[in-house]
N, C-alpha and C positions, 0 to 999 in steps of 0.2 A: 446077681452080679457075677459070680462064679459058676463057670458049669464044672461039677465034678465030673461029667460023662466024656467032659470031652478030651481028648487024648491029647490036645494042643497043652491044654492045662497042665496032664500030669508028664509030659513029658516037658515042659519048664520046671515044675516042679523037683523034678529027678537032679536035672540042672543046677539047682542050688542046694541041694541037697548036697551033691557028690563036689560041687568046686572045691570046697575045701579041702574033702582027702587029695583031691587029683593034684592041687597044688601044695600041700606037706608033702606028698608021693614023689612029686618028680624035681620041690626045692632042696627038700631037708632031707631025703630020704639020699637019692645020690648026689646030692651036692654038687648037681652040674658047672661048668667052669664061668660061667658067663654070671654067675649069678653071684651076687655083693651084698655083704651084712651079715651080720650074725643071725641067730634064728630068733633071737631076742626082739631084733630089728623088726625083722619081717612077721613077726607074730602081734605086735606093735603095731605096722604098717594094716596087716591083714584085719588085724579088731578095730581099727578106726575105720578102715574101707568097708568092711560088712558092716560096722555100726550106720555108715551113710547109708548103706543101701536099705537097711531094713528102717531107718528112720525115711527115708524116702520111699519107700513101700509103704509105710502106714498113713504117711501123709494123704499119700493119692489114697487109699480106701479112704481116709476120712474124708476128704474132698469130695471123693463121687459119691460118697454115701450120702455125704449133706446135698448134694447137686440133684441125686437121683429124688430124695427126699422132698426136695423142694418142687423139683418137677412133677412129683406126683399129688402136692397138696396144690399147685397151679394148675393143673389138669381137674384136679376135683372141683375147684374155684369154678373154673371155667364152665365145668359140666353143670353146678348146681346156679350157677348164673343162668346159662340156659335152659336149665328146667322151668327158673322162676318166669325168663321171659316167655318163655310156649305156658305158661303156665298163666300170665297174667292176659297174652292174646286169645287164650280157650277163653277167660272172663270176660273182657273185653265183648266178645258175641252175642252176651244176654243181650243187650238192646237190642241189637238189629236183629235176633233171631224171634224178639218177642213181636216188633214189630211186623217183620213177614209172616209170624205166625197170626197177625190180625188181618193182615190182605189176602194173603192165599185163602186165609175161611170165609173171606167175604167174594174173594172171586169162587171160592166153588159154590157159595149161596148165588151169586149172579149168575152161573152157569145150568146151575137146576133151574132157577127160575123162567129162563129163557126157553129154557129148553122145552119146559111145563107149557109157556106160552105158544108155543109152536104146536106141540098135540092137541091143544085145544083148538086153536087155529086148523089145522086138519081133521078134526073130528065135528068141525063145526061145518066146514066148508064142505066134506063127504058128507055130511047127513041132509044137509038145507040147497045145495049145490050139485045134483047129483047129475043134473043134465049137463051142464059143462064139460065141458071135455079136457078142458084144462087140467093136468097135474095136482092136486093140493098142495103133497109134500111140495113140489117146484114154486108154486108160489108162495108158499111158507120159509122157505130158503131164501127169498127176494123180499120177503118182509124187511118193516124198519123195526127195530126195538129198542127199548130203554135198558140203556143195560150201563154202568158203571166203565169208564174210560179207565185204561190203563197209566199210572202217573209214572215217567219216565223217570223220576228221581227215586223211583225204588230198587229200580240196578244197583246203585249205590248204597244200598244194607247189603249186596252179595259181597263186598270190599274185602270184610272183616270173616267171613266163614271160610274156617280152615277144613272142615269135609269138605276134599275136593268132591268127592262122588255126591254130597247130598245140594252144595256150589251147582255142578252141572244140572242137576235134577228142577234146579229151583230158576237157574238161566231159560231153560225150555217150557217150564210153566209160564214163565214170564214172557216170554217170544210170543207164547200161543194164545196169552189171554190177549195183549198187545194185539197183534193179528185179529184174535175174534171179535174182541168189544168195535173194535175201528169196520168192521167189514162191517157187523151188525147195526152197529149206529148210523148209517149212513142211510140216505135217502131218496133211492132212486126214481121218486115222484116228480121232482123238478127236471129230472132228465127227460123220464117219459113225453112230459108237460111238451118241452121245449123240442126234442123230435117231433112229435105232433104237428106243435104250430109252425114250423118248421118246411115240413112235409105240404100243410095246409097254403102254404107263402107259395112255394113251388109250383103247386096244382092251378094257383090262382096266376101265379104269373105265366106259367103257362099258355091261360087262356086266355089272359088281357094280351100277349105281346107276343105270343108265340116263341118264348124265347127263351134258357137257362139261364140263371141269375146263380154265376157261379158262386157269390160269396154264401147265398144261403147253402148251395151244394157242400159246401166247405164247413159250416157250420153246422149241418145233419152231418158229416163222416166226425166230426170232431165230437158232438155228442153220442153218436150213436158209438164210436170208441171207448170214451168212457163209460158209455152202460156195460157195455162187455164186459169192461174190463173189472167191474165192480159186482156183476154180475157172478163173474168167474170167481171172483175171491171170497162172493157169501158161500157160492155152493163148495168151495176149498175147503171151507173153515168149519161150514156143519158136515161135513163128510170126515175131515177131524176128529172132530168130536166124538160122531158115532164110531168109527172105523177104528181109532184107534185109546176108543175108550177113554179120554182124553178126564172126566170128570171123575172116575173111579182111580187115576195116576192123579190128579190132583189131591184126593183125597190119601192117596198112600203118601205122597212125598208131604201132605198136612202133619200124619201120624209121626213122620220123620223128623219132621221139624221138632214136634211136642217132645220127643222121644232125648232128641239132642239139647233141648231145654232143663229136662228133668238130670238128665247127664252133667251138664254144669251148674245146676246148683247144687249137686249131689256135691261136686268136687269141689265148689266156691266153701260150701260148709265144712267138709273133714278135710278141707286146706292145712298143711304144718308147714308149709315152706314161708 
């Protein structure tokens, strides 16, 4: 409340120190002409005026001492308010963390398994297929598989995770299995199918009429757009995968999960708040 260091202070101090010689000095001592009353008077005058002041001096320390007093047990208030609240939303996370922690370990089992499915698929197609010319791994990438759909209402357990950093990590698994399961489940057989007879419509009207039948034209660039485009997005998604390890970061951001589980029941038990 007081700085003793600072020279404001003790030079006020000095101040009340010295008024009273300064004014017995220059009332009582010469007697200057202007000045009225006995020193009875003014000794009288002068103890009732110092007594205000120093009862108004002690007033305000007691004032601000209660006021500062008060602010500092409102400030703790406040503080340990907010501990409780961060402290019951770190709680709050066990469901949704346990939850993701049961999807994330099922997409990286859907991920191996796929993935398993594919080198058999190439190891079958290279050993019984050798004269083909065709790619294996390429048509292993254009395969359909059964693999577990990604459920869009699981965005919605990242709400409650206060790790922004482990938040972001579990946003991008989710993007990517999102992306792969949809690329991979798809089936580009009905497309082939339908270019084909397509193509077969063409070749035939051709020959009966001599003539282009623009709608089927129009029907082959419409299908054969979508093969491309689906085309493009299996081989995105297992280049993914490989490329950027994508199942080995599944399994790290898993560990994290468990890691941050074991964290808040660690703190839900030796709770004192």
């Amino acid at each position: 409340m007081f700085n003793l260091k600072s020279k404001t202070f003790w030079k006020y101090a000095l101040i009340i120190l010295l008024f009273p010689a300064v004014v017995n000095f220059l009332l009582f001592q010469y007697k200057l002409p202007w000045v009225f009353g006995t020193a009875d008077n003014w000794l009288s005058f002068w103890g009732n005026y110092t007594g205000g002041l120093v009862s108004a001096f002690v007033a305000y320390v007691v004032a601000y001492s209660q006021i500062e007093k008060q602010q500092i047990l409102a400030d703790s208030q406040i503080k340990k308010q907010q501990q409780i609240e961060m402290h019951n939303r770190i709680i709050a996370q066990l469901p949704s963390l346990m939850r993701i922690r049961l999807e994330l370990s099922n997409y990286c089992m859907e991920l191996r398994k796929v993935k398993q499915e594919r080198e058999v698929y190439i190891a079958v197609q290279s050993r019984f297929h050798e004269e083909k010319m065709e790619d294996p791994e390429y048509r292993a990438n254009l395969g359909r598989y059964m693999i577990e759909l990604f459920d869009k209402n699981n965005y919605s357990l990242l709400e409650k995770i206060e790790n922004d950093d482990l938040h972001l990590k579990l946003i991008t698994c989710f993007n990517f299995y999102d992306d792969f399961s949809k690329a991979l489940a798809f089936d580009l057989s009905p497309l082939e199918k339908k270019m084909d007879v397509v193509d077969e419509e063409q070749k035939l009207s051709l020959t009966t009429t001599s003539s282009v039948d623009m709608n089927k034209v129009l029907q082959s660039s419409v299908a054969r757009i979508e093969y491309a485009d689906y085309v493009s997005k299996k081989q995105i998604v297992w280049n993914k995968l490989f490329e950027e390890s994508q199942i080995s970061t599944f399994e790290k951001v898993l560990k994290e999960v468990y890691m941050e589980i074991a964290d808040i029941k660690r703190k839900k038990k030796n709770s004192t708040i």
